[in-house]
C-alpha positions in Angstrom: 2.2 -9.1 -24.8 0.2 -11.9 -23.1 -0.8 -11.6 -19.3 1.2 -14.7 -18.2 4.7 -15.7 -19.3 7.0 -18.4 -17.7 10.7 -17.5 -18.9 14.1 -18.7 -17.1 13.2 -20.8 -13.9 16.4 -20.7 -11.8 18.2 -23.5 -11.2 18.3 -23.0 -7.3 16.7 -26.0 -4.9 18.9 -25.5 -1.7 17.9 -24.9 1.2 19.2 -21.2 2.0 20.9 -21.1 5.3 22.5 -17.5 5.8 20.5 -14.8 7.9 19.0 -16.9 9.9 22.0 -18.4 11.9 22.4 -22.4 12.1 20.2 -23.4 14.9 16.8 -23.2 12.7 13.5 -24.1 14.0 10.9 -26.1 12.6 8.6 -23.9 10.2 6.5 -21.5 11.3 6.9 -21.7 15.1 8.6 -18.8 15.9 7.6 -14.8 14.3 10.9 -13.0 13.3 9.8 -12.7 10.1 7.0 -10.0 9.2 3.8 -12.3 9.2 5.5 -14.4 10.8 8.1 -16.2 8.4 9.6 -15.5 5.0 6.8 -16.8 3.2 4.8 -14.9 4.7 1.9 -17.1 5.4 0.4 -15.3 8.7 0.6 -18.7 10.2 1.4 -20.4 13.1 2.1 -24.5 13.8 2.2 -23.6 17.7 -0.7 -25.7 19.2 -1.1 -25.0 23.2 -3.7 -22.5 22.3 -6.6 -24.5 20.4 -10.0 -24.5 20.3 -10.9 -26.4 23.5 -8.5 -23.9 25.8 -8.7 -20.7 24.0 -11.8 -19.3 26.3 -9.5 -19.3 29.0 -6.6 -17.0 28.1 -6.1 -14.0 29.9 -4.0 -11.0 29.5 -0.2 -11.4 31.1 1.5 -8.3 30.1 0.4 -4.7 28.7 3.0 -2.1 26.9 1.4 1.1 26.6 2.9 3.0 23.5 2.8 6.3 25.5 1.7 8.9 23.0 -1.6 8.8 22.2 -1.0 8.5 18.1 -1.9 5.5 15.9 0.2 1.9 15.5 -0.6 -1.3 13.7 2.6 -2.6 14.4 3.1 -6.6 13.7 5.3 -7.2 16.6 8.8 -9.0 16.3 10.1 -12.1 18.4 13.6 -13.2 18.0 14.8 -15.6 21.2 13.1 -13.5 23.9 13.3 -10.4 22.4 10.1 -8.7 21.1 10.7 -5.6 18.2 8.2 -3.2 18.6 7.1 0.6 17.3 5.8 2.8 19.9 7.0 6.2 22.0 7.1 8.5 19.4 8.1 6.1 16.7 10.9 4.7 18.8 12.1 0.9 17.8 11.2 -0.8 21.3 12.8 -4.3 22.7 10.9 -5.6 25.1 11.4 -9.1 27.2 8.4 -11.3 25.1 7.6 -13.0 28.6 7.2 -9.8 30.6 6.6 -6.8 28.2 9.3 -5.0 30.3 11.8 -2.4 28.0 14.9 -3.9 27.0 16.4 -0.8 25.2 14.8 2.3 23.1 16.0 3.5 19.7 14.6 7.1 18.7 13.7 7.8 15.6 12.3 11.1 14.0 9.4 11.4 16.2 7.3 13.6 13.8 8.0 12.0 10.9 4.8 10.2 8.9 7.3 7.8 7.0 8.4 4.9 8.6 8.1 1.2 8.2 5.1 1.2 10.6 4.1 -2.2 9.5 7.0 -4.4 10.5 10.5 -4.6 10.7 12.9 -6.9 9.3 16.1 -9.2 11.1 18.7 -10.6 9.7 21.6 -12.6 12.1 24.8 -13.8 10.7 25.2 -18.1 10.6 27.0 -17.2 13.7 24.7 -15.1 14.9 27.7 -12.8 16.1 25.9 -10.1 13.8 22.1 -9.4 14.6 20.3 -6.4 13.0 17.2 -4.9 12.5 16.3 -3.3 9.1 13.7 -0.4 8.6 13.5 2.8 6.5 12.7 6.4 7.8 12.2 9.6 5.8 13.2 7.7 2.9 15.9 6.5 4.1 17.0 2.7 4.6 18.9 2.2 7.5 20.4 -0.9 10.1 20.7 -0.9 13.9 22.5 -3.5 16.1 19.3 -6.1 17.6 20.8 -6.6 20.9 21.6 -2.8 22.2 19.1 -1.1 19.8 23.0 1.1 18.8 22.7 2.6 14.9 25.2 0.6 12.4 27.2 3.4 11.2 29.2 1.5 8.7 25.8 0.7 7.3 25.4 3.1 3.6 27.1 6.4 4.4 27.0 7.5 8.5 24.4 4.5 8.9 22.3 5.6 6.1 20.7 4.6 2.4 19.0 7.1 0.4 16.0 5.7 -1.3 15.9 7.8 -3.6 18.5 7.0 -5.5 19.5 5.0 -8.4 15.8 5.4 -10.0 16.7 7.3 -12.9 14.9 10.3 -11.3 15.7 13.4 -9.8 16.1 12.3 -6.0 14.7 16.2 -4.6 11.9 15.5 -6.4 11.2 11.9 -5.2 9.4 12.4 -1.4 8.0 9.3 -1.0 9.9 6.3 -2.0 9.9 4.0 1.1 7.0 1.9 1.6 5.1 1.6 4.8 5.7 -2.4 5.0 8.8 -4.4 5.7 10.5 -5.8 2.5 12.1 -9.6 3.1 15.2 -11.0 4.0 16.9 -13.7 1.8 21.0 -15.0 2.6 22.7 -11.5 3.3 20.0 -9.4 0.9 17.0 -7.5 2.0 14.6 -7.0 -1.0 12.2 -4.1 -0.6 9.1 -3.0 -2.5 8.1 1.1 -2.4 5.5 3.3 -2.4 5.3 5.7 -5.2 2.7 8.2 -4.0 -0.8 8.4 -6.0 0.5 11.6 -8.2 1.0 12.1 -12.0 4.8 12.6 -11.0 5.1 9.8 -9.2 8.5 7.5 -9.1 8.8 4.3 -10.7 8.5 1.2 -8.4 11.4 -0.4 -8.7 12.2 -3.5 -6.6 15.3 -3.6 -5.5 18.1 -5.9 -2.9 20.0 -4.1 -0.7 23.1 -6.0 0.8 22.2 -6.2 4.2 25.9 -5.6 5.7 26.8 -3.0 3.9 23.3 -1.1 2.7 24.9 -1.5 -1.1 22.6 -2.2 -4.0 22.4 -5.1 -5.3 20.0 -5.6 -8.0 17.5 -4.0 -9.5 14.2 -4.7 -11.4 12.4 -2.5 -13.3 8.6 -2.6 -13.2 8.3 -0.1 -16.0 10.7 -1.4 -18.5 13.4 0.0 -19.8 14.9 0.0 -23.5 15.2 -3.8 -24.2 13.6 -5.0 -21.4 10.1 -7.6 -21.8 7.4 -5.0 -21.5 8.8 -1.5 -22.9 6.7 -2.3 -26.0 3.5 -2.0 -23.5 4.1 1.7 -23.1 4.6 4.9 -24.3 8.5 5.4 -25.6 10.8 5.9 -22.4 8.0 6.0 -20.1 10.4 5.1 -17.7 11.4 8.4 -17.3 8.2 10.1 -16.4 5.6 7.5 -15.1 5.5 6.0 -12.0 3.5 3.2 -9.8 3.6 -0.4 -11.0 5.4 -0.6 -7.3 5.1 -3.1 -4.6 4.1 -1.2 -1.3 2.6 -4.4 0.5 4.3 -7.4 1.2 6.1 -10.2 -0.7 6.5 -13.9 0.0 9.6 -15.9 -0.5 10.3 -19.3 -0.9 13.5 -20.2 0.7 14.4 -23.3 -1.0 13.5 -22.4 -4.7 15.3 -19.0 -4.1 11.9 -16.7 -5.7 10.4 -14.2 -4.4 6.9 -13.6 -5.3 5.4 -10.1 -5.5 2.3 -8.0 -6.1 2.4 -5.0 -8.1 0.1 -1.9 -8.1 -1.3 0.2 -10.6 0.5 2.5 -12.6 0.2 6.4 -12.0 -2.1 8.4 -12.2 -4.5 5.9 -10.9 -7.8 7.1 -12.8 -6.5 8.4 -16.2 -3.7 6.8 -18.6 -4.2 8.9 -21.8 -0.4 9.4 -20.9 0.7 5.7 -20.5 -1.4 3.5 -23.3 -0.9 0.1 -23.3 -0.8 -2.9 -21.2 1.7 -1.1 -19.0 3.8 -4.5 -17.5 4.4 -4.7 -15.2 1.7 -2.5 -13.0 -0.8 -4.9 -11.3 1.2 -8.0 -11.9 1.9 -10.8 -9.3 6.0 -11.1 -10.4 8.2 -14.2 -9.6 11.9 -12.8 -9.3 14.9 -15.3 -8.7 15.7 -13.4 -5.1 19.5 -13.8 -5.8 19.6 -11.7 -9.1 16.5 -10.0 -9.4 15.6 -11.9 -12.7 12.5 -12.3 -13.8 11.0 -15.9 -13.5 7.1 -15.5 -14.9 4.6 -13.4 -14.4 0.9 -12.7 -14.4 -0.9 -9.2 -15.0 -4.6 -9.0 -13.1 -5.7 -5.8 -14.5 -4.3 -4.3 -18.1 -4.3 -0.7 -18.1 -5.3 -0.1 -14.6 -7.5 3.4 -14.7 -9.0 1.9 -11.0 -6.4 1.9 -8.7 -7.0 -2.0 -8.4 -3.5 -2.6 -6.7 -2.6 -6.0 -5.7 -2.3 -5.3 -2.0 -2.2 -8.4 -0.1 1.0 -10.4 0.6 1.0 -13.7 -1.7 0.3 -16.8 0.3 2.1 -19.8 -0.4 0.8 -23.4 0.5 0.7 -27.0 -1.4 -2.4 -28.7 -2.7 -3.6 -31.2 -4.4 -5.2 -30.7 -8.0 -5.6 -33.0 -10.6 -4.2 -36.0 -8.1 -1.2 -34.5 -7.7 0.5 -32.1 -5.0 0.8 -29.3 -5.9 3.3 -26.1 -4.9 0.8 -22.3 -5.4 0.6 -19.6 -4.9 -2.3 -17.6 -4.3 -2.8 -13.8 -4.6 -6.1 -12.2 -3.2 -7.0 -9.0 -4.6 -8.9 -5.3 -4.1 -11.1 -6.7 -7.2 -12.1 -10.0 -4.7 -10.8 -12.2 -6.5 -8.5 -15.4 -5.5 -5.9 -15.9 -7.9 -3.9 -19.3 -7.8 -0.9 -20.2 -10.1 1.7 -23.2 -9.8 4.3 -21.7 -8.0 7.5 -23.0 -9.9 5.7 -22.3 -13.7 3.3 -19.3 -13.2 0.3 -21.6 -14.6 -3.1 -21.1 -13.7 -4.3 -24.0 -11.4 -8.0 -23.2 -13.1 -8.9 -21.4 -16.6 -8.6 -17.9 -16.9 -10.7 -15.9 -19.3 -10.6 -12.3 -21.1 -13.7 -11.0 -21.1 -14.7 -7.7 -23.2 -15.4 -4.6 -21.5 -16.2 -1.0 -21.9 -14.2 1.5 -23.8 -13.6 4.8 -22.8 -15.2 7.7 -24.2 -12.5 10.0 -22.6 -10.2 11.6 -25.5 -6.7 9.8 -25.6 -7.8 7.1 -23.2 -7.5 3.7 -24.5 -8.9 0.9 -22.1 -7.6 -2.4 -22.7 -10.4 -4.3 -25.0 -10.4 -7.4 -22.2 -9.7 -8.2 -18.7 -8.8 -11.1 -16.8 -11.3 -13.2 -15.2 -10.5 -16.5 -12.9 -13.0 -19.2 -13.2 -12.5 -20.2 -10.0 -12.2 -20.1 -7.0 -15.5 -17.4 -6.5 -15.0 -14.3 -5.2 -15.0 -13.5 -1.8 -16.2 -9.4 -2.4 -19.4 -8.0 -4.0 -18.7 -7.0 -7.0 -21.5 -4.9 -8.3 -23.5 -2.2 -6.6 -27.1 -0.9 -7.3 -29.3 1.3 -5.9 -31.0 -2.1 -4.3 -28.2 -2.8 -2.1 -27.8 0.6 -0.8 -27.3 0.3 3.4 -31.0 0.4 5.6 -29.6 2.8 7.9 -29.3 5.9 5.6 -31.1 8.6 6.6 -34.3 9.5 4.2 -32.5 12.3 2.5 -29.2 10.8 2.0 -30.6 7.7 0.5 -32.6 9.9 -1.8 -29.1 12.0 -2.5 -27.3 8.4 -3.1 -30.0 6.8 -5.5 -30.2 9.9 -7.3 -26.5 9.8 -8.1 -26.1 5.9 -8.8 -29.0 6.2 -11.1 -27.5 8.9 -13.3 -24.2 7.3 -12.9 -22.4 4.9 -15.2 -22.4 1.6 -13.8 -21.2 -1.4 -16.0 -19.2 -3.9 -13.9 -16.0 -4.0 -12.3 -13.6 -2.4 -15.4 -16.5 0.9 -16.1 -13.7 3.4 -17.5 -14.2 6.7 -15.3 -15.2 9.5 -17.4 -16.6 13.5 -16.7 -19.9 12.1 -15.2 -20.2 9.8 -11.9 -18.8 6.3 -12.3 -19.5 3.6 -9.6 -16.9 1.4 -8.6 -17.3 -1.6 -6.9 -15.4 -3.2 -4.6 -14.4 0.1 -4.5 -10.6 1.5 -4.8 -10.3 0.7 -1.0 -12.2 -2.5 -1.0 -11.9 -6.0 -1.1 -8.6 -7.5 0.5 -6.1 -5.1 1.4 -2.6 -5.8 2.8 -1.7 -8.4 5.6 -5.2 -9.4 4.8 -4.6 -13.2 4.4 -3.4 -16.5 5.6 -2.9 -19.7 4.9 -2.4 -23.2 6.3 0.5 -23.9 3.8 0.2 -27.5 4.7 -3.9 -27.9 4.3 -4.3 -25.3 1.5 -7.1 -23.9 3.3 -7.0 -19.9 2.9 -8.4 -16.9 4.9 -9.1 -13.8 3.5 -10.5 -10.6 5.7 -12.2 -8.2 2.9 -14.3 -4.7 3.1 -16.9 -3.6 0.5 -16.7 -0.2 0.3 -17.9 1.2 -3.3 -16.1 4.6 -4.9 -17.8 7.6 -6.9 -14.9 8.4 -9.4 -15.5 11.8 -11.4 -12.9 12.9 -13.5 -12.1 16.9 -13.9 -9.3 19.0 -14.9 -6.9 19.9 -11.9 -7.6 24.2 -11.3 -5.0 26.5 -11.7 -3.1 28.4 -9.5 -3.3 31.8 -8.9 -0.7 34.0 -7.5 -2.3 37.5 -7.3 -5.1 38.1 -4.4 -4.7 37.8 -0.6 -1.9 35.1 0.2 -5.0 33.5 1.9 -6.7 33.7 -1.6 -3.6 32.4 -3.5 -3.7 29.8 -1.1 -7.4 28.7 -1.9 -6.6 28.2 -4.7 -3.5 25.7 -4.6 -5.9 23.8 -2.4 -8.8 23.5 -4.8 -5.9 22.6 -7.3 -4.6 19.7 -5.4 -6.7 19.5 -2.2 -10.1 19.5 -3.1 -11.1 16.8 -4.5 -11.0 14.3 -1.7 -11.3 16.8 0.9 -14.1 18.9 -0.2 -14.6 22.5 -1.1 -16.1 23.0 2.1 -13.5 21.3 3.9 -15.4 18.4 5.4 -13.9 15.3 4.0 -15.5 12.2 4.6 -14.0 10.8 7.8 -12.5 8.4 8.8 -11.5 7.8 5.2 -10.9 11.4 4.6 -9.9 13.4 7.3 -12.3 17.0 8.0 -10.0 20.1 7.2 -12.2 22.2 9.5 -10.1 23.7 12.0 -7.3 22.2 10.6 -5.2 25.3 11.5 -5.8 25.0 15.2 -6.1 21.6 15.3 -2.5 20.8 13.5 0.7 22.4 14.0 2.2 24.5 10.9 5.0 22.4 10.5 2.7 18.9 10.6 0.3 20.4 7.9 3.6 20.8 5.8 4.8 17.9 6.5 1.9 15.8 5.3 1.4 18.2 2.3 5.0 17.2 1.2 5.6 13.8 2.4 2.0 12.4 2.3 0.4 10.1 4.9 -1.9 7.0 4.7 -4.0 7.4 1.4 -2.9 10.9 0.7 -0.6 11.7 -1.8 2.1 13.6 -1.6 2.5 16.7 -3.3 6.1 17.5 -4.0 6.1 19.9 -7.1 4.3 22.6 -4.7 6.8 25.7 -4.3 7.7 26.9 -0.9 5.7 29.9 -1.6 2.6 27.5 -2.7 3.1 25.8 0.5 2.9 28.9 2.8 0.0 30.4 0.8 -1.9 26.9 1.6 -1.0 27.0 5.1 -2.4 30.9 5.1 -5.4 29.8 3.7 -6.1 26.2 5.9 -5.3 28.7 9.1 -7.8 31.5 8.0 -10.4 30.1 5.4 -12.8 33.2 6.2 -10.2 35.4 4.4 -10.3 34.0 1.1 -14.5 32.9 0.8 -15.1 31.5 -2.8 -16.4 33.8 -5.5 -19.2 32.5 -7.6 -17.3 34.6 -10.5 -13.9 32.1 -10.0 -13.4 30.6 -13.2 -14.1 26.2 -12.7 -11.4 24.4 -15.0 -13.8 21.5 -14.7 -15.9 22.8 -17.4 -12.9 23.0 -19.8 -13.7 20.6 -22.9 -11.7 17.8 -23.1 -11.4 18.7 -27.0 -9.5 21.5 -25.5 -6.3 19.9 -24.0 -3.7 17.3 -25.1 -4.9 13.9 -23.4 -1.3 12.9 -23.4 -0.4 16.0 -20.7 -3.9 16.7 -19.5 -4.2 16.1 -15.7 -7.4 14.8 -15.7 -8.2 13.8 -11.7 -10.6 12.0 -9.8 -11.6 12.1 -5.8 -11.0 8.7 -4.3 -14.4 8.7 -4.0 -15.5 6.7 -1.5 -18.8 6.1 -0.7 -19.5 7.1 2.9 -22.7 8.3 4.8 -22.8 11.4 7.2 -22.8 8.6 10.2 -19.1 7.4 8.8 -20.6 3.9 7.7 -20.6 2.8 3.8 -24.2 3.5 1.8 -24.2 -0.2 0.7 -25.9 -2.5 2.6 -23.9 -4.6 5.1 -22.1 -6.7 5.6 -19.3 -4.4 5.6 -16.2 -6.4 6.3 -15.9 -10.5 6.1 -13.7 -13.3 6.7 -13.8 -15.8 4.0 -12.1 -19.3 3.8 -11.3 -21.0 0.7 -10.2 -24.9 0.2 -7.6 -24.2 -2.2 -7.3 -27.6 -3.1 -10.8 -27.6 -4.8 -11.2 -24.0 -5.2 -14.3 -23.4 -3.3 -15.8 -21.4 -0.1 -16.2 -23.2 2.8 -17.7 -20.6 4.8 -17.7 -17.0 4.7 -18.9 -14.8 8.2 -19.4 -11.0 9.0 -16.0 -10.2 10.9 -16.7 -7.1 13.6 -19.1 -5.3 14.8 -20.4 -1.5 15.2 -21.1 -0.7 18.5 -23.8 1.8 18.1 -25.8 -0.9 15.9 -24.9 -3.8 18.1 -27.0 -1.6 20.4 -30.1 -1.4 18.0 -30.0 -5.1 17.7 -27.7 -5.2 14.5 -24.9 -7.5 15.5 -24.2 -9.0 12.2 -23.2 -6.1 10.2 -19.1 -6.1 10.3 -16.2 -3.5 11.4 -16.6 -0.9 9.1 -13.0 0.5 7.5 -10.6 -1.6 8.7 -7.3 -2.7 7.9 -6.9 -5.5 9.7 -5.0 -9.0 9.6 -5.4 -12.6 10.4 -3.5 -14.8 11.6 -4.2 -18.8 11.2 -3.0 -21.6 13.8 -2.2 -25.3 13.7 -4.4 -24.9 17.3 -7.7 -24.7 15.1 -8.0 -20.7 15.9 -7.9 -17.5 13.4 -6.8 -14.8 15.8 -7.5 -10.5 14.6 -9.0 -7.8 16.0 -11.3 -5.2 15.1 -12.2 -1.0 15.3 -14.5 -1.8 17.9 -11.9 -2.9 20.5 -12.5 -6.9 20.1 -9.6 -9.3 19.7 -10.8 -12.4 18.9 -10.6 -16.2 18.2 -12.5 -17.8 15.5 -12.8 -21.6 14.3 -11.3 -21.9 11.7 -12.9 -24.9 10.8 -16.9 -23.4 10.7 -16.3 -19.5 11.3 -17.7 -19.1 14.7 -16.2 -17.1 17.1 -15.3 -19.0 20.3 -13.6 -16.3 22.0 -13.4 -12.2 22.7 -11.9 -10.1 25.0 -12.4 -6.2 24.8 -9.4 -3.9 24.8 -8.7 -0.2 25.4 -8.2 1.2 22.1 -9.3 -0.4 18.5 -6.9 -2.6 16.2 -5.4 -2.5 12.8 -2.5 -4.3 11.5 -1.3 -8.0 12.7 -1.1 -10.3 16.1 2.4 -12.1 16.7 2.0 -15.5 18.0 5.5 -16.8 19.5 6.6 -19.1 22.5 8.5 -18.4 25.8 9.7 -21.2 27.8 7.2 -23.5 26.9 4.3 -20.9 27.0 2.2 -19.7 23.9 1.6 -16.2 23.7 -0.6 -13.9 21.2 0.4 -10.3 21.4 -2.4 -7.6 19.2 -1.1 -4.1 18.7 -4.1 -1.9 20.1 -3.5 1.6 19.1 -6.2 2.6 16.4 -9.1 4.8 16.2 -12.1 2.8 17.6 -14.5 4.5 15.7 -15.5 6.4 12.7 -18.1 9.0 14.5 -16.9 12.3 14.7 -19.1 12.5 17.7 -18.2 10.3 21.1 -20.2 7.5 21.7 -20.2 5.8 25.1 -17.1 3.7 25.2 -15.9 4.6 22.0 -14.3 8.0 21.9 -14.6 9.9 18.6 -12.4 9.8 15.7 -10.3 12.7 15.9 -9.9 11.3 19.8 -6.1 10.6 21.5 -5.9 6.7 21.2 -5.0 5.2 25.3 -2.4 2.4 22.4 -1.2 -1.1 23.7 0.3 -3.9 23.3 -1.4 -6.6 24.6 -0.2 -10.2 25.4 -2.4 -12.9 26.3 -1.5 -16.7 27.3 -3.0 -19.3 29.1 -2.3 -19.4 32.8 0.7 -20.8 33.6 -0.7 -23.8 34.9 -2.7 -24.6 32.4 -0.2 -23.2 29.4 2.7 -26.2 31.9 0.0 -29.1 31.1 -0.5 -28.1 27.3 
């Protein structure tokens, strides 16, 4: 099965016109669409902001979220309306001049699954319908735009269970919704998922929903079924038992050719596929689907056989260029590996060569790595993608730089696509690294691209999960469902490695019983969710995370580590690895800096036309270390026809950069730190920029002045800025 295929191209060249009502705007001057517009570009043509005003904006209007959790919310703007998530994961209208509340919808206020990303809006051509689409507890479900009132004749009582229709057990599906928006197209909203990171995972599926009544309407299957194009790259009805190859980050659409383009993730279980041999199509695929029916267009895999969790996480960026002396429609896909892929958007052809290269086998039993993998020839990559004990970071402290070399030394280290095995594999740019999602955009008129990425290298160790036990203590019993399922990320001793992996320490009077359960069973952020535990399981695990000193580990407790591989069946072992990520004691990566950069990319030649450190960390700004990035973000840009790249950063900066040279020519310091997206939207003549602050602002367990520690309550915002009115009058 080749990597690329082009097979039916649909016959569809209108212009859509349903869901967006008849009085349209001008592209990408307005942001009801989740990055803005259905393509998804993260780009605005509003101009009264540019490069020679943008030092004089000022804030105009702040919306505190009024709970003290986390948001990286990518505000909505329809009319005068703004859409935003806040108060206890309420759905918020506020005026978009004013910031003052419109109308509140509650949701489940302790839930950790909701479409905390975006939103999506759909209007009737009359616009005597309006409604806003978003998913909670797995469940898809509509409310009326204007009074915030749920649709009940949406689904069943309002409702659309997720869950369904995927040829699984739905009880045993608990995560199925993913944490991003899907997109609208005529009267269907098309929705990705997110599978959780487990050997039982669900398939991803993508599938339409009808947006009136919630009733499905197509499906496609990312792991093939019988007589589908790609069952021959698995295992026989692997379907039934394998999940991943999902879309949990965004899609882009283009409207007038009716496709929808999407990136797929790896299959699961992300570090060992001695259960799934093959290609497995379509995992880590960017997919072209005719948006109407769902059928497949063409397709291009990144990554055969992921064993990396090398997801394609960024939303496709659409643009037109010109190659060859002729313009050109692309798309472009940035990935975790750091590379820029860019294809002709009707055909699915490569705008530059693509080679297989050969890489390593496995020497794990029953593991079969693909022979080759993908390589671009241009453009170059915007991430590091190697890591030796020479680019470890200058601030580790003497011992742990002695700890870290020690370990990369002994460690197998080959390149990008090193198959994990029982001893320490590096992985570089890391499992979390490179560009992750809304972390892109695009001038689709210029070609030129922007892509925010993070290096932050992985340790992956595989080892046989440990078994339960169910005699001892209930503390005991509960010690060990947690090294059997908990352990690996979070440590035997507890510790984790925040902010990536939160400390367990306290965690029983630092949580609630019923929010430890919840996470356990429904997952949150990178953790997986683990649904096969009994109720029994559960409580023992809660026992044990309330009162660790009751159950101390035995140096006699048997290590299922240590069990040969020879031993088991490869094709039903569980063989796990840690995420692994590669943090010092002070919270910042061991490789050298710079940890997080902004890259932009003429797409019309395939080269870099500048590439700067994007953040700073506070404490090292201090020592005189300015240049050294944000360290673990997740944020997103977004590009202006005004000359500007707006974003913001953990350590509380929004800011404006050139995006012509990379500088920044403007920052303004906010009360809490920022993930996720900026809207940018006019009023009455008035450009505004509104960030979502309502993130940690560091990852120090300890407070440092200004910057309260991680495990802090976060003062969230929204913040609008503008020009003064004046000013904003004469632009």
């Amino acid at each position: 099965m080749p990597a690329y295929a082009l097979l039916n191209a649909p016959a569809i060249h209108g212009q859509a016109d349903q869901g967006k009502g008849t009085n349209i705007p001008p592209p990408h001057t307005t942001w009801s669409d989740y990055g803005g517009s259905p393509d998804g570009s993260q780009y605005s043509a509003l101009r009264q902001i540019n490069r020679s005003n943008v030092n004089q904006l000022q804030v105009v209007w702040t919306y505190k979220t009024g709970d003290n959790r986390k948001y990286l919310f990518n505000p909505l703007v329809v009319d005068r309306i703004m859409y935003v998530l806040a108060k206890d994961n309420a759905i918020v209208a506020l005026n978009a001049a004013t910031g003052k509340v419109l109308w509140t919808h509650a949701t489940d206020p302790e839930t950790t699954l909701i479409t905390n990303r975006g939103i999506n809006y759909w209007e009737s051509p009359d616009r005597s319908d309006r409604r806003l689409l978003f998913a909670v507890n797995n469940h898809l479900q509509a409310i009326d735009a204007r009074t915030g009132r749920s649709i009940t004749q949406f689904g069943t009582n309002g409702l659309v269970d997720l869950r369904d229709a995927l040829g699984r057990d739905p009880v045993s599906l608990t995560l199925v919704q993913s944490y991003n928006p899907g997109r609208i197209f005529e009267d269907l909203l098309i929705l990705g998922s997110a599978t959780n990171e487990e050997y039982a995972s669900g398939p991803g599926d993508i599938r339409a929903y009808n947006v009136r009544t919630g009733d499905l309407a197509w499906t496609f299957h990312t792991i093939p079924h019988p007589g589908e194009l790609g069952y021959d790259t698995w295992p026989k009805d692997a379907w039934k038992t394998v999940g991943g190859a999902n879309d949990w980050s965004g899609m882009a659409l283009d409207e007038k050719r009716g496709i929808v383009y999407i990136p797929t993730a790896s299959p699961k279980y992300n570090f060992y596929g001695a259960n799934r041999t093959g290609a497995n199509l379509f995992g880590d695929c960017l997919l072209a689907l005719n948006a109407r029916t769902g059928k497949l267009v063409w397709y291009y895999q990144m990554v055969h056989h992921d064993i990396w969790d090398y997801d394609n996480a960024t939303t496709p960026m659409l643009a037109t260029v010109r190659h060859n002396g002729k313009l050109v429609d692309i798309v472009a896909q940035p990935t975790k590996v750091g590379f820029v892929w860019v294809f002709d958007r009707e055909t699915g052809k490569p705008l530059w060569p693509i080679e297989e290269r050969p890489e390593p086998k496995s020497d794990m039993p029953g593991e079969q790595t693909s022979p080759t993998q993908p390589f671009p020839s241009k453009p170059p990559p915007f991430g590091r993608q190697k890591f030796t004990v020479d680019d470890l970071s200058p601030f580790l402290e003497p011992a742990e730089r002695e700890q870290f070399r020690t370990e990369m030394l002994g460690a197998h280290n080959l390149g990008l696509f090193t198959p994990p095995g029982l001893g320490n594999t590096v992985e570089m740019p890391g499992n979390n690294g490179g560009a992750n999602f809304g972390g892109a955009a695009i001038d689709p008129a210029s070609g030129n691209l922007y892509v925010i990425s993070k290096d932050l290298p992985a340790m992956l160790k595989l080892e046989l999960a440990k078994e339960i036990s169910a005699t001892g203590s209930e503390e005991a019993q509960g010690r060990t469902v947690f090294e059997a399922n908990c352990s690996l990320c979070h440590g035997a001793d507890r510790k984790g490695k925040p902010p990536a992996i939160p400390s367990l320490l306290d965690a029983g009077s630092r949580f609630s019983s019923d929010h430890i359960l919840r996470v356990v069973t429904h997952g949150q952020g990178p953790m997986p969710a683990f649904s096969k535990l009994s109720h029994p399981e559960l409580d023992s695990l809660l026992a044990y995370l309330q009162h660790p000193e009751r159950a101390p580990v035995s140096d006699a407790d048997p290590d299922a580590s240590l069990t040969k591989p020879s031993a088991v069946d490869p094709a039903t072992a569980h063989y796990k690895s840690s995420f692994g990520f590669m943090l010092a004691s002070s919270g910042l990566p061991v490789i050298a800096p710079p940890w997080t950069t902004l890259t932009a990319y003429d797409l019309n030649s395939g080269t870099i036309r500048w590439k700067v450190p994007l953040g700073q960390v506070p404490g090292l700004v201090a020592k005189g270390f300015p240049e050294t990035g944000s360290q673990y973000p997740k944020v997103d840009p977004v590009v202006t026809a005004g000359g500007l790249i707006f974003t913001g950063t953990r350590d509380r900066k929004v800011r404006a950069i050139d995006s012509s040279a990379g500088k920044v020519v403007w920052e303004a310091e906010v009360d809490a730190a920022l993930e996720g997206m900026p809207a940018v939207y006019e009023v009455d003549g008035r450009q505004y920029v509104v960030f979502c602050a309502a993130a940690q602002a560091t990852t120090s367990t300890n407070n440092i002045p200004g910057h309260p520690a991680s495990q802090a309550p976060i003062p969230g915002a929204y913040v609008a800025f503008a020009l003064p009115a004046a000013l904003a009058k004469n632009n």
